[in-house]
N, C-alpha and C positions, 0 to 999 in steps of 0.2 A: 504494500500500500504506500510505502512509501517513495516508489517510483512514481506512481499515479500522480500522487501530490506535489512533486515535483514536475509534474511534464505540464501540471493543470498552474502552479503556482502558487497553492493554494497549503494551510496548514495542514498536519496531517490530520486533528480533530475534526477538523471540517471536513476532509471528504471523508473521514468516517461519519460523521452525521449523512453523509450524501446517501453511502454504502446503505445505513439503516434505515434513511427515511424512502427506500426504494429510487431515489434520484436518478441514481447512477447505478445501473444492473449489474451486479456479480455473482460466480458461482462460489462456489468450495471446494476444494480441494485439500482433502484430507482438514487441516485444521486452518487451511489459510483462506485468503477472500480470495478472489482474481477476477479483475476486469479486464472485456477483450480492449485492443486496442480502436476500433471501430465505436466503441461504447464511450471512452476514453476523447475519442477526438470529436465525434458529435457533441460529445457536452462542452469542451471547448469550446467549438466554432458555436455554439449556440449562446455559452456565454459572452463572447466576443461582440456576437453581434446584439446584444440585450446592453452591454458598456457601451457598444457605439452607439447606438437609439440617445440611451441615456446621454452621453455627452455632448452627445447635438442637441436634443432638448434643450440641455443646458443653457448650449453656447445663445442660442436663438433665443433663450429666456434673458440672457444675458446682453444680447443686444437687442433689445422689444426695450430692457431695462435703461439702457446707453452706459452700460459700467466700463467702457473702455475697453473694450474685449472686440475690437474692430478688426 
């Protein structure tokens, strides 16, 4: 799991929470978790693109506001 969290950037708590709240699909093996890499990358690119939504939001909230963000 701790590759996972590393490839995602994320702590390793948090994608354990991901792991348990069914987030992020894994199986077992023998006593460890394992997410495929295809599982892995969808939730990346998925959370990428939910940051970019948000930071453009942002930005446009930010110039609607005129805070110098031109």
């Amino acid at each position: 799991m701790a590759d996972a969290a590393d490839v995602l950037n994320l702590p390793l708590p948090h994608v354990l929470n991901l792991l348990s709240s069914g987030v992020l699909p894994f199986h077992k093996v023998g006593g460890d978790r394992r997410v495929s890499v295809s599982a892995l990358m969808a939730y990346k690119l998925a959370f990428e693109q939910r940051r970019s939504a948000a930071l453009e939001t942002l930005a446009a909230q930010a110039q609607a506001l005129q805070m110098g963000y031109e």
